[in-house]
GUZARO-306337 format. One record per residue (C-alpha): residue number from 1; x, y, z. Coordinates in steps of 0.05 Angstrom, whole numbers, always signed. Example, Ala and Ser with C-alpha at 12.3 -4.5 7.8 and 13.67 -1.06 7.14 Angstrom:
! GUZARO-306337
SITE seq     px     py     pz
SITE   1   +246    -90   +156
SITE   2   +273    -21   +143
//
This chain:
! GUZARO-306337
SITE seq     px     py     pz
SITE   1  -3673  +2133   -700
SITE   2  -3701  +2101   -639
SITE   3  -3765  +2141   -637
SITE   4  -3780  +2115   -713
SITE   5  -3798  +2042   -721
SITE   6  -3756  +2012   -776
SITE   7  -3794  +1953   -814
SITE   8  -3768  +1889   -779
SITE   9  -3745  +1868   -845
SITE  10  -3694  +1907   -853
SITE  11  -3661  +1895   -790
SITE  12  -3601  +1846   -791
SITE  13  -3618  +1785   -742
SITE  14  -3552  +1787   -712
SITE  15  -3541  +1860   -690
SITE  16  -3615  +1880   -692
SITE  17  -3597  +1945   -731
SITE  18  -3615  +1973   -795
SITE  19  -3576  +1934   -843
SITE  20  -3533  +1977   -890
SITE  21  -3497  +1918   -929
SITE  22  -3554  +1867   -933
SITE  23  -3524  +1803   -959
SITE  24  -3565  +1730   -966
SITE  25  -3535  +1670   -949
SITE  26  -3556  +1591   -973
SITE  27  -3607  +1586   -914
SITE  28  -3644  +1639   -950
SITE  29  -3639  +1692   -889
SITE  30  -3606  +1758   -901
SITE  31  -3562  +1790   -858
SITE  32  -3516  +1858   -857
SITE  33  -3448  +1839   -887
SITE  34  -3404  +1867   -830
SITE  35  -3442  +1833   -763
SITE  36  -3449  +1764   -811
SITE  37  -3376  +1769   -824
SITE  38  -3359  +1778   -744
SITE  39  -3393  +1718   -737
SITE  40  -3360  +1674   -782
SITE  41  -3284  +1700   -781
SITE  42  -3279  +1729   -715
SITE  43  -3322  +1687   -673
SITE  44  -3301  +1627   -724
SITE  45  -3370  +1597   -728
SITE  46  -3385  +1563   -790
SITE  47  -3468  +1555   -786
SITE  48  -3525  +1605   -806
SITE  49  -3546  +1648   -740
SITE  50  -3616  +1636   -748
SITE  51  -3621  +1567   -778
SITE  52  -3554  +1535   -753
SITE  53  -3549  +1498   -821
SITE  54  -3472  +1484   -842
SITE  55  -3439  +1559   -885
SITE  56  -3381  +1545   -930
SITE  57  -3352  +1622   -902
SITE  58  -3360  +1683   -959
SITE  59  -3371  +1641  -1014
SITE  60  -3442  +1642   -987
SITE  61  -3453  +1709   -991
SITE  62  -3500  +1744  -1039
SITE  63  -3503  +1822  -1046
SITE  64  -3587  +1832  -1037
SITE  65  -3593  +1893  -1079
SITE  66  -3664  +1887  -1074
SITE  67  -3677  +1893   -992
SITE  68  -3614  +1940  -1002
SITE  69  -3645  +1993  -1047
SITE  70  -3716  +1981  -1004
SITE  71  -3676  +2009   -946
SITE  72  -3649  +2069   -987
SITE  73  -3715  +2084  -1007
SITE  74  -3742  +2079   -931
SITE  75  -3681  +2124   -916
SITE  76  -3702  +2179   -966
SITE  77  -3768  +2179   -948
SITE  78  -3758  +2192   -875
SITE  79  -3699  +2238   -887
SITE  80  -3742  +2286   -864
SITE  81  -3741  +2257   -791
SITE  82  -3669  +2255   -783
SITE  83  -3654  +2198   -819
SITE  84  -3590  +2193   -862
SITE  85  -3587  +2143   -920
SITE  86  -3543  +2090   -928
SITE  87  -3489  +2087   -981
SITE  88  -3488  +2033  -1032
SITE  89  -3423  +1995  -1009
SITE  90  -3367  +1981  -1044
SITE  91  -3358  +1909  -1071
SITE  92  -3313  +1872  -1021
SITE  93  -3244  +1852  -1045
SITE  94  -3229  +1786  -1071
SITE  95  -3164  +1737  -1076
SITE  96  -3160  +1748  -1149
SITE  97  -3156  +1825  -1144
SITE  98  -3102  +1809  -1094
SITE  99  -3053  +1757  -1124
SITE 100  -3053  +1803  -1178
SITE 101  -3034  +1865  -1132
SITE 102  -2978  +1823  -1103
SITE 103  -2956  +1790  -1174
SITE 104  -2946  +1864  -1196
SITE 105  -2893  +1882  -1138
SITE 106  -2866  +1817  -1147
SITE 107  -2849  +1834  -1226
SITE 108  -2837  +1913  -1216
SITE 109  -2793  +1923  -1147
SITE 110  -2820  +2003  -1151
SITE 111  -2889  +1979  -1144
SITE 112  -2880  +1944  -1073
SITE 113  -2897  +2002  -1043
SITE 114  -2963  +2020  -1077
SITE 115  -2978  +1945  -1057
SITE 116  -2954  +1950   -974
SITE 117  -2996  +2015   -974
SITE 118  -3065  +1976  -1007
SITE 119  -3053  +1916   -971
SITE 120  -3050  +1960   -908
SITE 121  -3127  +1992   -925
SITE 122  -3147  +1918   -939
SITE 123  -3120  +1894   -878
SITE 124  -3162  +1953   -833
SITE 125  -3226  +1937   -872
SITE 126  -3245  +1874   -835
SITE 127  -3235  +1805   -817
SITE 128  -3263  +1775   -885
SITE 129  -3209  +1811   -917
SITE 130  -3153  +1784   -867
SITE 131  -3173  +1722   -894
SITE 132  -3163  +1734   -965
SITE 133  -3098  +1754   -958
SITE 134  -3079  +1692   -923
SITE 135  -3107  +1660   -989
SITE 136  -3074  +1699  -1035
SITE 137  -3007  +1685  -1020
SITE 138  -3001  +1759   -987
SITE 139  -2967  +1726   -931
SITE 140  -2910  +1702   -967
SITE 141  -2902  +1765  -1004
SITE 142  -2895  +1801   -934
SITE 143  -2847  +1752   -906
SITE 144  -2805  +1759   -962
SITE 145  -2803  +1842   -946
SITE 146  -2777  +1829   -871
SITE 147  -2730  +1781   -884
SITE 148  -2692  +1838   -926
SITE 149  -2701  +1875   -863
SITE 150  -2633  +1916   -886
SITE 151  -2673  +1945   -951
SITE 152  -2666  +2019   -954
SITE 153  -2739  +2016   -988
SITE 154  -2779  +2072   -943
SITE 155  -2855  +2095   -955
SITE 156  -2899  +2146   -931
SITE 157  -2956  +2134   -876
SITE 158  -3012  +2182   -865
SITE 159  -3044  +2181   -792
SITE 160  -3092  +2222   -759
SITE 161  -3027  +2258   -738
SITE 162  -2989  +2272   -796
SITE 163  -2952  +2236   -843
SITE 164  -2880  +2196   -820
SITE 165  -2825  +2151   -866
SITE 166  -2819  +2088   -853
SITE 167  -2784  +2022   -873
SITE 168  -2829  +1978   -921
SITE 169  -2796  +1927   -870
SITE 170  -2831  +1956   -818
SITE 171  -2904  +1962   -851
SITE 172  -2901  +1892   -877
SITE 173  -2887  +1873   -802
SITE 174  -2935  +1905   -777
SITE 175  -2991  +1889   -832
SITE 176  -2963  +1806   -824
SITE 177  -2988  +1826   -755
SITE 178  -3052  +1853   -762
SITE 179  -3077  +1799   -802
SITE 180  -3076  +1745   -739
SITE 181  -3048  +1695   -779
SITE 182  -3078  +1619   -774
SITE 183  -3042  +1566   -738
SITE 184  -3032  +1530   -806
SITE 185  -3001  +1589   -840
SITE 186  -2952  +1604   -787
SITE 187  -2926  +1530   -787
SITE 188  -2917  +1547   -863
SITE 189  -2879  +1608   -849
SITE 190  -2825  +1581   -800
SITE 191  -2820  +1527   -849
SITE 192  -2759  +1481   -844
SITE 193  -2704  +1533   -819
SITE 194  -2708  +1592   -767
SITE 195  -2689  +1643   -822
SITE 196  -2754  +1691   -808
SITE 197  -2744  +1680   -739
SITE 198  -2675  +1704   -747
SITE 199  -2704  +1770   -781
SITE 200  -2758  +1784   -727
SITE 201  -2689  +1776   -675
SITE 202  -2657  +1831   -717
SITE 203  -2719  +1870   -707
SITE 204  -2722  +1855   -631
SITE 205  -2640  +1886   -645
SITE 206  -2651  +1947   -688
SITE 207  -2722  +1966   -699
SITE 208  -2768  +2020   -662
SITE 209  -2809  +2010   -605
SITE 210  -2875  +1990   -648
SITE 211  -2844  +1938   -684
SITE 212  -2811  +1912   -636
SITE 213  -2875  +1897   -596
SITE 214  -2903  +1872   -665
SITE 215  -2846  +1818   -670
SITE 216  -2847  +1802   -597
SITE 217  -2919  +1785   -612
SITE 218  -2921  +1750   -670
SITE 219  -2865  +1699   -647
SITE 220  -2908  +1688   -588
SITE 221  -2962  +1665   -646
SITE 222  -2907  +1627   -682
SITE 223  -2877  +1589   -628
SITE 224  -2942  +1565   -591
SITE 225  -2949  +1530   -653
SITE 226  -2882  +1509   -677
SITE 227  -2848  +1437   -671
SITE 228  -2804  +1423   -620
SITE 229  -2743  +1425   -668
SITE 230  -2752  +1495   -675
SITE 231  -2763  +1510   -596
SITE 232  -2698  +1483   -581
SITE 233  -2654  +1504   -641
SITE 234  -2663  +1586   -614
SITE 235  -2600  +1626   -602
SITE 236  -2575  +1662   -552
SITE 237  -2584  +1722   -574
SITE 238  -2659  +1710   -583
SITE 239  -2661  +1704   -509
SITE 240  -2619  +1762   -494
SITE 241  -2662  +1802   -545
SITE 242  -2729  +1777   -519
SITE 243  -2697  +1794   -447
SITE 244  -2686  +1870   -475
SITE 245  -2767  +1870   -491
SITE 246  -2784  +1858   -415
SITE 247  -2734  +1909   -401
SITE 248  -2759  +1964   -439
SITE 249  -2829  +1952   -426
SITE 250  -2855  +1974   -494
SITE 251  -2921  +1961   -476
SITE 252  -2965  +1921   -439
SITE 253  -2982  +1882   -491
SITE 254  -2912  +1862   -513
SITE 255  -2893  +1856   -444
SITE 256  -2953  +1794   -432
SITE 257  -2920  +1765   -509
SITE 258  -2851  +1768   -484
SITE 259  -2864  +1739   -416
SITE 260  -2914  +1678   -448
SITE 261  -2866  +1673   -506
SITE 262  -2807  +1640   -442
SITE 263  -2857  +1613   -415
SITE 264  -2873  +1569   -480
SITE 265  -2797  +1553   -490
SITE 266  -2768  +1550   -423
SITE 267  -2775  +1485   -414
SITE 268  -2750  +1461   -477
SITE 269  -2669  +1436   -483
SITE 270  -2615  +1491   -457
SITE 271  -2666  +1552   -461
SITE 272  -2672  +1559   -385
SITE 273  -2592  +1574   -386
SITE 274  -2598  +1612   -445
SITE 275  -2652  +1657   -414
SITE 276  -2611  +1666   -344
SITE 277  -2550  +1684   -388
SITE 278  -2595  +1739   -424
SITE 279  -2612  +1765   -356
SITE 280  -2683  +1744   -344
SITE 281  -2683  +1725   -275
SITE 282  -2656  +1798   -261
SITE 283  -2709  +1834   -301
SITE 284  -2764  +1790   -280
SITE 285  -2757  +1811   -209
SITE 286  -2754  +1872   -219
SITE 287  -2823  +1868   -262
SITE 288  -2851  +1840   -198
SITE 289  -2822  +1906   -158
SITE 290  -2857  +1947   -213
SITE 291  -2923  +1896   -232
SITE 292  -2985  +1937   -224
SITE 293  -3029  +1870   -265
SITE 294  -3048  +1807   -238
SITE 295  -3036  +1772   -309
SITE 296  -2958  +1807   -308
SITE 297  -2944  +1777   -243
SITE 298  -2971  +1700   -256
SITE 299  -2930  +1700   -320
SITE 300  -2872  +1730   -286
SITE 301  -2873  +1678   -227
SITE 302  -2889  +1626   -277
SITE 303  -2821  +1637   -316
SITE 304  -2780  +1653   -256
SITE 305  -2809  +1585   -228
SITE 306  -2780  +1550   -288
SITE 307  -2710  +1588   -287
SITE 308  -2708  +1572   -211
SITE 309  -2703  +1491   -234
SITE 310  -2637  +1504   -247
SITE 311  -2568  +1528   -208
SITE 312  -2554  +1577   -250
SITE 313  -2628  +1612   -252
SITE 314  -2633  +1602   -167
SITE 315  -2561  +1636   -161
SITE 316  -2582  +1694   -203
SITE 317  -2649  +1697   -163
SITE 318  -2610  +1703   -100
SITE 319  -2561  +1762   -131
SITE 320  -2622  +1792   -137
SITE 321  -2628  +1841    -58
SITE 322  -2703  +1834    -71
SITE 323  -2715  +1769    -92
SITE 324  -2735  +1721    -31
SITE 325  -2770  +1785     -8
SITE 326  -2812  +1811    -72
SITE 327  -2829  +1732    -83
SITE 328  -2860  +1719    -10
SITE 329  -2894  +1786    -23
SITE 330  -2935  +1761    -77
SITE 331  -2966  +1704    -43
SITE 332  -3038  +1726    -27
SITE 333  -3034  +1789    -61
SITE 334  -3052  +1765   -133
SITE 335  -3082  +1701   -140
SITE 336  -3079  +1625   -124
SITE 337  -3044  +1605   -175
SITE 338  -2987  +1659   -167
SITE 339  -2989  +1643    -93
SITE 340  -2971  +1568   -109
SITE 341  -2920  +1583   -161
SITE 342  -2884  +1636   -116
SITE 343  -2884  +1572    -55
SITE 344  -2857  +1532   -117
SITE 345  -2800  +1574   -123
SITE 346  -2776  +1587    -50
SITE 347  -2789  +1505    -47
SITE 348  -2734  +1508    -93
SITE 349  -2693  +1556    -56
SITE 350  -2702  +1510     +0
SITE 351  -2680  +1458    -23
SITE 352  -2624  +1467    -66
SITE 353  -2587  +1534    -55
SITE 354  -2615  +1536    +19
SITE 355  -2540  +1569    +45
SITE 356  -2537  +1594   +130
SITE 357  -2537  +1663    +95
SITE 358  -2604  +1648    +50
SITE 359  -2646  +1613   +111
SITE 360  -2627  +1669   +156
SITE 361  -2651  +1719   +105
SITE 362  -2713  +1686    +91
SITE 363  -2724  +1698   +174
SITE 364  -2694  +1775   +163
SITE 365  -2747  +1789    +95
SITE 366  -2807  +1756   +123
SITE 367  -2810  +1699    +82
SITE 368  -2824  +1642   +144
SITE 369  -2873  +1689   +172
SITE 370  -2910  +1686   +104
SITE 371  -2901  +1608    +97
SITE 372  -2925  +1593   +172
SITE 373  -2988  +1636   +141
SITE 374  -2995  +1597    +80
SITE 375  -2995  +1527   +128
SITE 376  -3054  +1563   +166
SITE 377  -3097  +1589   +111
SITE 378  -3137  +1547    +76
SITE 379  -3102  +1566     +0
SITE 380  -3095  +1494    -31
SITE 381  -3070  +1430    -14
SITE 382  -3005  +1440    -63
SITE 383  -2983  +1499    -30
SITE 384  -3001  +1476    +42
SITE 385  -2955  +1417    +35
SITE 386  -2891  +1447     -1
SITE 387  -2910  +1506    +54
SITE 388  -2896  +1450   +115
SITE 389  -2836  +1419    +72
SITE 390  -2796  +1479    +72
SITE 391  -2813  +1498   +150
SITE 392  -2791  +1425   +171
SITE 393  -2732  +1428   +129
SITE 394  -2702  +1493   +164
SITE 395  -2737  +1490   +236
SITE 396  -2662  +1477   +268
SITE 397  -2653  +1549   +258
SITE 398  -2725  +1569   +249
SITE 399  -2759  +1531   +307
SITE 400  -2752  +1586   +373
SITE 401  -2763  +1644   +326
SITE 402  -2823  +1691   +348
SITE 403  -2857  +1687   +278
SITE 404  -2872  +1614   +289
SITE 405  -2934  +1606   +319
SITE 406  -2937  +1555   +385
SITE 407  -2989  +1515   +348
SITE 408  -2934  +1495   +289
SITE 409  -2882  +1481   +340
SITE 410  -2902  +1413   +321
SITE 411  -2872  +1412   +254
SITE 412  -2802  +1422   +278
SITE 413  -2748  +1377   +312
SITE 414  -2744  +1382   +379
SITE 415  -2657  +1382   +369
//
């Protein structure tokens, strides 16, 4: 198709391709349906491309079966030079045609899972379509399936694989998922009680590796969002369970929702004790020992920085054999801002859990060696002066050690 010049006309202004859905919008310029519909739902711009005069979203667009039918006709008549013709498209799907889908297996229970499996093909069809279901009230409808997580209700998925059984509990998960909920809609859906978060825990408990990483996700979406009454009203067993995600290591993905989801509620009310209780400061260290991604290890440090500003999270950190050692390790090895959070926490070592046996080990693990480098090397003023806390703190014991360079002799007390 490159070798034949296609009439400017029919190209689409955004993606500069032959347009196979041409639709028109209120500026008067027409556009294929799929690139215009990228640029207003998943780039979430709201003006014409070309004109940049103010779209009110699909309501503005118009089918243009004329250039539409042009193009066919181009199509056939260069078939002959490798050129396929488009289909005519099928009209796109509208709120109406859903609300009554979801009224239908809200009246007939056998009918929900006609309506998970259509609202699965809507869902995979495009961001336009995302949208109406938020509209329609499809989110509700999906809620309501999870929170009856304990339904024996099973359908039938076919993949590029095969075909597998599994709970409608599960697809509506994972479909609530895909649709990348808006932040208004997921305040709506927490609403005035944790109850769905309580179902999305019993997922994290009892449910297969994929939706697991779907709930770990979407409560990541729900809680960067949700009021404080609702951060610091979580159970234990969230923790714990959340704790259990890290463990496994489902996925990246989940793994990066997990660790951002403590990092979101860790400072809120009890949650730092309820997340050393679950066993985070264990696990999280030994995610560092095993971190092959920059972004893993910053979140990591980040939430064992926050656990570390308490006793109990800085006595399970120093449990841990590898701790003081896999924390030093880091500085300089991943970024800036992981250097300066990993200072942060062996500032808080320092000074308050800072035992004979803990100072001597940070001499033993190479821990002052890597601090007297951190003073030297020009790697922010933060981290430079927490760095020079910590060795004037300790230099009693520190101070005639051969990792100390003459030069910082200064820093120390001479008795």
């Amino acid at each position: 198709m490159d070798e034949i010049e296609i009439p400017s006309h029919f190209l689409c202004p955004v993606s500069l391709q032959l347009m196979r859905d041409p639709v028109t919008v209120s500026t008067g310029i027409t556009y294929d349906r799929e690139s215009l519909e990228q640029w207003l739902f998943s780039c979430k711009n709201k003006v014409c491309p070309v004109t940049k005069q103010p779209l009110q979203g699909d309501s503005d667009l118009t089918p243009n079966h004329t250039v539409r039918r042009l193009i066919q006709a181009w199509c056939t008549l260069n078939a002959s030079r490798g050129i396929e013709r488009i289909p005519t498209p099928k009209p796109p799907i509208d709120k109406t045609q859903i609300a009554k889908l979801i009224k239908d297996a809200d009246k007939f229970p056998d009918m929900q899972v006609k309506c998970l499996k259509r609202l699965r093909s809507i869902t995979l069809e495009g961001e336009r379509n995302r949208s109406c279901l938020e509209a329609a009230g499809a989110v509700e409808f999906l809620v309501s399936i999870i929170k009856s997580y304990d339904s024996s209700l099973l359908l039938e998925i076919e993949s590029s694989e095969g075909s597998e059984v599994i709970k409608a509990s599960d697809e509506a998960l994972s479909i609530l998922y895909h649709i990348k909920l808006s932040e208004s809609c997921l305040k709506r859906i927490i609403g005035n009680d944790n109850e769905f978060v309580e179902s999305l825990v019993q997922v994290l408990r009892n449910g297969g590796y994929q939706s697991r990483a779907y709930a770990t996700m979407l409560l990541k979406d729900i809680f960067e969002v949700a009021d404080p009454i609702h951060l610091i009203s979580l159970t234990p067993e969230f923790f714990s369970e959340t704790v259990r995600t890290l463990r496994d290591q489902i996925s990246q993905q989940a793994t990066k929702a997990a660790l951002k989801l403590l990092v979101e509620l860790c400072p809120w009310g009890r949650n730092r004790i309820k997340a050393v209780e679950g066993g985070a400061v264990f696990v999280l260290v030994e995610l560092l020992l095993g971190s092959s991604t920059k972004r893993t290890s910053e979140l990591a440090l980040i939430v064992l920085d926050q656990l570390c500003g308490c006793a109990e999270g800085r006595a399970e950190f120093l449990s841990h054999g590898a701790g003081l050692a896999m924390v030093s390790k880091k500085i300089f090895r991943v970024s800036n801002a992981a250097s300066e959070r990993a200072v942060r926490i062996l500032s808080s070592i320092c000074k308050f859990s800072a035992t004979s046996r803990v100072v001597q080990e940070m001499l033993q693990v190479g821990v002052v060696a890597k601090l007297c480098l951190v003073v030297q090397i020009d790697n922010g003023y933060k981290s430079k002066e927490k760095a020079r806390e910590i060795l004037k703190l300790h230099g009693r014991v520190w101070r005639n050690h051969t990792c100390i360079p003459s030069h910082l002799w200064s820093f120390y007390p001479s008795s």
